[in-house]
N, C-alpha and C positions, 0 to 999 in steps of 0.2 A: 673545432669541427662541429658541423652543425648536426649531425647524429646521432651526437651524447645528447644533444637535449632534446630532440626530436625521441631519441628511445626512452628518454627518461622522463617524458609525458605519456611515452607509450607505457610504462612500469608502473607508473600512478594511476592512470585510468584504469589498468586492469585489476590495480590493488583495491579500486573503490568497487570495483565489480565482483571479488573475491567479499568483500566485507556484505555486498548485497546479500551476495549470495547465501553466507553465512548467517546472518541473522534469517535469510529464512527458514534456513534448514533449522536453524535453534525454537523459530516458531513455529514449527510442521503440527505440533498437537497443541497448540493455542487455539481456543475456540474465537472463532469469527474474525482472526487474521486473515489478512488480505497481500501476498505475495506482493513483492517488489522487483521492477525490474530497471537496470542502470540504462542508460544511454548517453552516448558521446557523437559529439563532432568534431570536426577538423579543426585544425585555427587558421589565422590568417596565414595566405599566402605573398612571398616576395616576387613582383612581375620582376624578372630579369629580362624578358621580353613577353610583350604583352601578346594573345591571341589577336589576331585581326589586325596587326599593326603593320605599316608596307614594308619592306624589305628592299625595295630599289626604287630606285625616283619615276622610275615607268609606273608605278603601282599596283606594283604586284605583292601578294597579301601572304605574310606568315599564317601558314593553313592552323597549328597548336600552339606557339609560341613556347616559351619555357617559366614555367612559373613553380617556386619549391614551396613546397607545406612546411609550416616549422611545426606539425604533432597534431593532438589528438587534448580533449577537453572533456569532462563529464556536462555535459547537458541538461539533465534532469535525471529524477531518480521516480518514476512513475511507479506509483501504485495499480496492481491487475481488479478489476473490483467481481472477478467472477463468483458464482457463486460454487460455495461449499458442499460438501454433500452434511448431509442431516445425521446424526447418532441420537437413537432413544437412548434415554436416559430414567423416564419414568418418573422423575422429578416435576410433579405439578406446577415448579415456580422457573422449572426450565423452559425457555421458550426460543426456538430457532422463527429467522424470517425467511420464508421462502419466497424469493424475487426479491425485489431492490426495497430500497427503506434503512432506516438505523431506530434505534432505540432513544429517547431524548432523556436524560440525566439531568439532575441541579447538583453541580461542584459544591461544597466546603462554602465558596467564596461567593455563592447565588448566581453563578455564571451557567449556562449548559453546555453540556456534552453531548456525542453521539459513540454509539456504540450497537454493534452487531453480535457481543458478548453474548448472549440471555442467562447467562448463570446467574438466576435470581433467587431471592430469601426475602424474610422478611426479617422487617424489625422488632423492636421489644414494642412498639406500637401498634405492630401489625400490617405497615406499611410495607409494599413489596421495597425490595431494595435492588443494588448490585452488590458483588462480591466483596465491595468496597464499602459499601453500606450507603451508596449516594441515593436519593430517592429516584424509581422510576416516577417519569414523568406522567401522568399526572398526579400522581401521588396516592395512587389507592390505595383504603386499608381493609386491610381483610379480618374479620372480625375473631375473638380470641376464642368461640365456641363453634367455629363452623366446620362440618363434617368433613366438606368436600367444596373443592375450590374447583373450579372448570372456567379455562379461556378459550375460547373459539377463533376459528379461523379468522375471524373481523377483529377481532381484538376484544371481543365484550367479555369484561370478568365475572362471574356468577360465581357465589356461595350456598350452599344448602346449612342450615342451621335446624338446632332441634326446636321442635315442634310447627319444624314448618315443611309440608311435602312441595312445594315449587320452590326455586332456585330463587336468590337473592341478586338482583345484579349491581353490584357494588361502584363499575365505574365502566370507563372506556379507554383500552389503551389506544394509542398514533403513533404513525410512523413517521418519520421526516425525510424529503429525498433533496438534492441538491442538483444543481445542473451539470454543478462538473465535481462530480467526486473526488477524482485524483487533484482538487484543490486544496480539500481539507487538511489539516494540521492535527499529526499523530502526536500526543500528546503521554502517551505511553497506558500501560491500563487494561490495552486494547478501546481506549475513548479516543474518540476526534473532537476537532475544535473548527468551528464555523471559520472562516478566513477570503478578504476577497476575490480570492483565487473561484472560490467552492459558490458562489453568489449566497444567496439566503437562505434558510430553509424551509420548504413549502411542506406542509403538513397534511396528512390528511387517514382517512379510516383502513386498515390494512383491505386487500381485498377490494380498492378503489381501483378503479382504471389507473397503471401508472405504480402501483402498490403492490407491496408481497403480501403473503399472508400470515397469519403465525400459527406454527407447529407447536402445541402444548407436548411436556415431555419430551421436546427435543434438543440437541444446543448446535449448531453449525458448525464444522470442521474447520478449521482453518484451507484453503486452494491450495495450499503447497504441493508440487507433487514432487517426492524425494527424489527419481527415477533422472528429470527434465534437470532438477538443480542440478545433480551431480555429473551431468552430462555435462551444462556449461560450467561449471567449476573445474573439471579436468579443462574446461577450452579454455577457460582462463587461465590457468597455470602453465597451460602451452603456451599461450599469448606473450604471459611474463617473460617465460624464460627464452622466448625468440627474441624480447627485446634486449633481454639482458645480454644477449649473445652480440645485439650490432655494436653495443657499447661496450664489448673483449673487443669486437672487430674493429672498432673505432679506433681503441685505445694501441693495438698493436700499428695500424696504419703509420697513425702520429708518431709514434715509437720511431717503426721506421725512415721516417719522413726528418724527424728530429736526426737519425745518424749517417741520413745520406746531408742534414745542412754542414754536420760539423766535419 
């Protein structure tokens, strides 16, 4: 019977939308995650008769015809790229982006990453880092006597060191944007990975036309909003268990059908 498989693409699709869901909820207080949302389509259908096709040799025209769906498909699993709201943290090496941009990383392996993290530190060299210890891009270092670190809205780093009353400015942070965000490649970490989904990445000064800004002492929330998941997580688990139910409904039909053959 074609119902058992048609509810049992319906079970799977709402089982991958159950698991979206859940990892976001598991990410709700991950700085700089970016919520995920599932989507699905139909599959192919079988014309047992085609829409628009004649019905009598006069030609006259089946107004709907009859055509069955065999189910339902996961399509994509799109990334929301809204932004977070900002929490101080007062951490001089914390840095949220406010507006669009990522952060640019050098991996282990000399490759880059992107990241909306700013949970930064430094190194034993003085070098800002991430949580991870990858270098931010461009690799500033901050000097091992300096009083007071200050980054501004543009990305420019300044130091105060003793015996000097103006600020030192050490380097220039950039942001990188992409054309199509929800291309990139989660790589875990909270880092992305360039991919030709996401086209290149274009770079430029925070506070550019096209560019966010950066918030010193702050780090970006994660967009989750607990309230919306759990809304569609109850709708998915209705979802399931409707479908669970065509396939008792299926299974008792055939039943029947099985003891009126014998």
């Amino acid at each position: 019977m074609r119902a058992l498989s048609i509810a049992a693409t319906g079970m799977q699709a709402q089982q991958t939308n159950v698991e979206v869901i859940a990892n976001n909820l598991a990410n709700m207080n991950t700085a700089g995650f970016k919520r995920q949302r599932a989507e699905f389509e139909d599959l192919l259908y079988q014309n047992v008769e085609a829409p628009g096709s004649q019905s009598s040799d006069t030609g006259t025209i089946v107004p709907a015809g009859i055509q069955l769906g065999a189910g339902v498909r996961t399509a994509a699993v799109y990334r929301v790229d809204s932004q977070g709201t900002l929490k101080q943290t007062s951490n001089p090496y914390d840095l949220a982006i406010n507006g669009s941009g990522y952060f640019r990383v050098q991996l282990p392996d000399g490759t880059d990453a992107y990241t909306r993290a700013g949970s930064f530190g430094l190194s034993p060299t003085g070098t800002i880092v991430t949580d991870k210890g990858y270098t931010v891009q461009p690799g500033i270092a901050v000097p091992s006597n300096a009083l007071t670190v200050t980054i501004n809205a543009q990305g420019q780093v300044s130091a105060t060191v003793p015996g000097s009353t103006a600020p030192t400015v050490l380097g220039q942070l950039e942001l990188d944007r992409f054309a199509n965000d929800a291309g990139l490649s989660a790589l875990g970490g909270s880092l992305y990975a360039e991919t030709p989904a996401s086209g290149s990445p274009l770079a430029g000064v925070p506070g550019a036309s096209g560019y966010g800004t950066i918030e010193q002492g702050y780090i970006e929330n994660s967009n989750v909003n607990p309230v919306e998941e759990m809304t569609a997580l109850i709708s998915a688990q209705r979802a399931y268990e409707m479908n669970s139910k065509v396939i008792s409904a299926a299974d008792t039909m055939m039943q029947t059908t099985a003891r009126l053959g014998g």
